[in-house]
C-alpha positions, 0 to 999 in steps of 0.5 A: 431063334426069335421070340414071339409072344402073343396073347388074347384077353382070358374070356368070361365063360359062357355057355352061348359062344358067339363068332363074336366070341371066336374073332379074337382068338382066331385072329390070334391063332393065324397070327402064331401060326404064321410066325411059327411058320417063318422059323420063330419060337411062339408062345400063344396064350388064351384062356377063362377069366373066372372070378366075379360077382357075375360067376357067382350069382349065375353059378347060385341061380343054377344051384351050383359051385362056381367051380362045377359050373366053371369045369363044363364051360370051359370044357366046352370051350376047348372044345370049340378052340379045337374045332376051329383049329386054335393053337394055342401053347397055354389055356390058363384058368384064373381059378388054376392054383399056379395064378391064384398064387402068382395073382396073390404075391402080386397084390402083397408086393404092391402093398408092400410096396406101398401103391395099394391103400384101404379106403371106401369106394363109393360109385357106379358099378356094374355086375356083366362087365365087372366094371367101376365108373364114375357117374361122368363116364355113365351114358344116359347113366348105364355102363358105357362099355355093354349099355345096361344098368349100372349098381350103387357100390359103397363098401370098404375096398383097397385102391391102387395109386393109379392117378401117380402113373398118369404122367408117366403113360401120358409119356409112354403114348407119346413116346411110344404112338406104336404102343396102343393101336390103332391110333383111334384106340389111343385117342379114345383112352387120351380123351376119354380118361387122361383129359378127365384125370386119371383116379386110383382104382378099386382093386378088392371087394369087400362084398364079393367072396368068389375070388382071390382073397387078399393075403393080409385081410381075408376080408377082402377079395382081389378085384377081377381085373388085378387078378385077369391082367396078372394072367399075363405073366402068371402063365409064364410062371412069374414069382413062381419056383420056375420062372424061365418062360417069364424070363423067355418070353416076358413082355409080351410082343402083342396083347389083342383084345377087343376095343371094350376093354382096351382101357384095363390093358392100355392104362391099368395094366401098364401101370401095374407093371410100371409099379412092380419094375417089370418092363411093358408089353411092346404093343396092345391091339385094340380091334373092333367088334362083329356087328350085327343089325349096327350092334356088337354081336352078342349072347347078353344083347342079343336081338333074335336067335339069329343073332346068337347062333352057335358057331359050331353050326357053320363049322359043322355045315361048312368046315372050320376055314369057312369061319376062319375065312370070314373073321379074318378076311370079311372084317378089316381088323381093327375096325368094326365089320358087320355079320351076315349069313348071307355075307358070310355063304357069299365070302365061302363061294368068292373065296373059298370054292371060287380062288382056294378050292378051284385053283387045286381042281384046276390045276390037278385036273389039268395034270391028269390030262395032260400028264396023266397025273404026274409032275415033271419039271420039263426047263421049258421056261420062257420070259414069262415064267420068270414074271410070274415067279418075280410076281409070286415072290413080291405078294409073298414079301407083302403077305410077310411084311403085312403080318409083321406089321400086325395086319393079318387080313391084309396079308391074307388078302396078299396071299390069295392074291397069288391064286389070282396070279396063277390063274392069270398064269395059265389064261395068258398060257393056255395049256389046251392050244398048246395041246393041239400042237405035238411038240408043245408037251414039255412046254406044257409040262413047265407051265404045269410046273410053275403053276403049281410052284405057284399054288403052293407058295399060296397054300403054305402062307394060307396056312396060317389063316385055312390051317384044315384045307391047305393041310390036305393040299399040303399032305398031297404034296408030301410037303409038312413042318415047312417054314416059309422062306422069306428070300425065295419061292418056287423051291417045293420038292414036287418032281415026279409027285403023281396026282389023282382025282381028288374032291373039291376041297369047297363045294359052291353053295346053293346061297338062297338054299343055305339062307332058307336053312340056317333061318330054319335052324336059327329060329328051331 
């Protein structure tokens, strides 16, 4: 069986979580799921990143412990990854003791291995984004990644020998154009760090205690971004008593993360590893952000409370799938895509009630009119039928080839090309003519038949992407822990299946009704 290991970024806890916030994990969730679905052994990896000087200081500001406060949010958190269906196999903490160990072993290694070395940092730093800079890299002096003031930083730090690797990922991007995509993302960190000259890095504070502490020198504390970016292996126990899912699984098939940290994953990390002889990940994904009003979408720069608002209120209102829909389908991934109410209720009425939710009406609504509501394969098949099948299973080989080629909304879009499919099946049939002839029963019954083949070929790849509707579907049809078949379609056991009168499973929206509400909650 084949491995697949996929991981998003650990997120900095927050108690004000954003679809911005959900975009690369519900990403990351459809595409575990889908390649479970075609029969691989999947590790899917999120959690929290928890140390900082950030943590800290908001922790003080609510006189709390860093842990007490850390504990509610990432409760809270879990709770919203349930929400929305997320399947991760592992939520690891960097405050979880098996890291701490594993982060502080990594550190003593390099050390030893003489790619660590104390010296003095002096220069920019800034507190949200628990970033070092250069005063060539600030913008209009502010951190280039969020914008916001940057802070003198001189104190006593241990340096990673960053700068000794430069050549050697300058070799990797060009060998490897694959590595780091999409290809914009590469030309980003070639231009923007490589050109300039890659310096070693500050990778302990001396001044910040909520941490890791350095093994050898407790005066020192792990900087954040050693101890997040070990949370890679950490998770699969490396350096630790039982190593097996390290040696399963390691390197990783895909890091996603978002385009703000692109440059911690693509040269940090990978010199990190390159430094410890551990092989690389296969590929790291930068995407783009959600956009609002043409800024990132998020809690720290928010605009109004429309901005912010909590994703819980769209699933509550509108199903899970509905916000899976929109940052998986609405948003070309890899590309900045921007957030509307009205886009999003807009995308739930095109997609969701008018192709997802109408073709099962459509279609159960016919059975129980034509055939009282059971199935009944009838071998009724005419020229036709074998185009609309061909025509299936050819959306089906490109939604599979589109997600093995890490393009998770083009392939959704190929997969609910299918429902189109089955609507232009039955228009170009026209069961309710056929029904006013009296030998035409069992003709409709095949039509019937395949349409629903069709469906369900949809449904089962949909799953991955609408994992809360096309279960109901799914279960109807007594159809449960499938794995697509990549070679054929049309192979569901649903003879004699016996269908009733269900609800929609999307309700079309009022949109001007459900604008006038979410402004009334938003500004509440």
């Amino acid at each position: 069986m084949s491995k697949f290991y996929i991981t998003t970024p650990i997120y900095y806890p927050s108690n004000k979580l954003t679809l911005g916030n959900c975009y690369t994990t519900v990403l990351c969730d459809a595409i575990a799921r889908f390649h479970r679905a075609l029969g691989e052994e999947v590790f899917f990896l999120t959690g929290t990143d928890e140390h900082g000087q950030k943590i800290a200081k908001i922790a003080s500001e609510k006189g709390l412990k860093e842990i007490d406060y850390l504990n509610e949010i990432v409760a809270d958190t879990k709770n919203l990854w349930k929400e929305l269906n997320i399947s991760y196999d592992k939520f690891i903490r960097t405050t979880d003791y098996s890291h701490e160990q594993t982060a502080s072993k990594i550190f003593d290694e390099l050390y030893k291995k003489g790619e660590i070395y104390k010296s003095t940092y002096v220069g920019k730093y800034c507190v949200p984004c628990e970033s070092f800079w250069s005063n060539e890299q600030l913008k209009d002096g502010k951190c280039p990644d969020c914008g916001r003031e940057v802070v003198e930083a001189n104190e006593e730090s241990y340096f990673f020998k960053l700068s000794k690797y430069e050549q050697a990922l300058r070799k990797l991007y060009k060998d490897n154009p694959n590595f780091l995509v999409p290809s914009s993302r590469a030309n980003e960190m070639i231009n923007n760090f490589f050109d300039q000259g890659l310096k070693d890095l500050c990778v302990s504070r001396k001044t910040v205690k909520w941490g890791i502490p350095v093994s050898f020198d407790k005066e020192q504390t792990i900087y954040v971004w050693i101890d997040a970016l070990s949370n890679y292996i950490s998770a699969l126990g490396y350096l630790s008593n039982d190593d097996s899912l390290f040696k399963k699984f390691w390197p990783a098939d895909v890091h996603v993360v978002g385009k703000e940290i692109v440059r911690f994953h693509s040269i940090i990390w990978p010199a990190i590893l390159m430094a410890l002889d551990l092989p690389l990940p296969k590929q790291i994904f930068g995407h783009g952000w959600l956009t609002f009003n043409n800024g990132k979408l998020s809690k720290s720069k928010a605009v109004d409370k429309k901005e912010v608002i909590d994703p819980r209120i769209l699933i509550a209102r509108y199903t899970s799938d509905s916000v899976r829909n929109f940052l998986i389908g609405e948003i070309s991934f890899g590309q900045d895509g921007p957030y509307s109410q009205e886009g999003f209720l807009n995308s739930f009425n095109g997609i969701l009630a008018n192709k997802v939710g109408n073709i099962f009406s459509r279609l159960t609504g016919m059975v129980l009119k034509y055939n009282n509501g059971t199935i009944e394969y009838a071998n009724k098949n005419e020229p036709i039928d074998e185009q609309f099948k061909n025509s299936v299973q050819e959306l089906k080989n490109d939604c599979i080839s589109k997600m093995l080629e890490l393009k998770p909304t083009l392939s959704y879009k190929s997969a609910l090309k299918i429902i189109d499919e089955c609507n232009t099946y039955i228009d170009n049939n026209k069961p309710w003519e056929l029904a006013k002839e009296d030998d035409k029963t069992d003709r409709i019954k095949t039509i019937l038949y395949n349409a629903l083949q069709g469906m369900l070929e949809a449904y089962t790849l949909l799953n991955a992407f609408l994992p809360e509707s096309t279960k109901k579907v799914l279960d109807i049809f007594n159809i449960k822990n499938f794995v697509i078949d990549r070679n054929s379609c049309f192979n569901f056991d649903i003879d004699k299946v016996q269908l009733e009168k269900y609800p929609p499973l999307f309700a079309r929206l009022d949109i001007q009704k459900e604008l006038a509400e979410l402004d009334e909650i938003a500004n509440s």
